[in-house]
N, C-alpha and C positions, 0 to 999 in steps of 0.2 A: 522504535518509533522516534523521528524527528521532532523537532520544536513543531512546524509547522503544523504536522500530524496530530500533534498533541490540543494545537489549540484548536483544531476543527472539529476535533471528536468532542473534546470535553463540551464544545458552544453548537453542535449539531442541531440538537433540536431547536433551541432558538436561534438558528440561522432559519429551519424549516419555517417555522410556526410565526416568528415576527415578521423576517423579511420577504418568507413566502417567493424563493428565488423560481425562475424557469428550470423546468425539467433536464435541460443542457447544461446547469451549471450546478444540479443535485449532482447528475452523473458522474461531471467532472470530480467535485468535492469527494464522492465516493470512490471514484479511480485514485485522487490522492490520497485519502488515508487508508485505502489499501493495499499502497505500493510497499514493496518489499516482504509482502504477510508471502510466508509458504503457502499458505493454501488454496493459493491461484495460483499455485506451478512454481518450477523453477529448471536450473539445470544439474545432473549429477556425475562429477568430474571425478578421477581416479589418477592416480600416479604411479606412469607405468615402471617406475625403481621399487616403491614398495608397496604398492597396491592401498596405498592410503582414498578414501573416498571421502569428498564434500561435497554439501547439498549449497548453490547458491540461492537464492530466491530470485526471481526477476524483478528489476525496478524501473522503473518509469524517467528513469535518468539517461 
């Protein structure tokens, strides 16, 4: 997790509750601190000399 990520997760709820942002810009906030998590997907590469595999995560980058 990024700095960025870190500070939006940790200040989430009072970003929701004091600033009370539009739905457009929860969504957003919620795309960004779940860029790079595996569990929205990713891709899994193998190398074809010795069959080594990795998982990347997809990012938003």
């Amino acid at each position: 997790m990024n700095i960025l990520q870190t500070i939006f997760n940790d200040h989430y709820e009072e970003m929701l509750y004091i600033l009370q942002p539009r739905q457009a810009v929860i969504n957003n906030v919620d795309k960004m601190i779940n860029c790079g998590d595996p569990a929205f997907g990713g891709a899994m590469y193998a190398c074809s000399k010795c069959g080594n595999l990795k998982f990347v995560p997809f990012r938003c980058i």
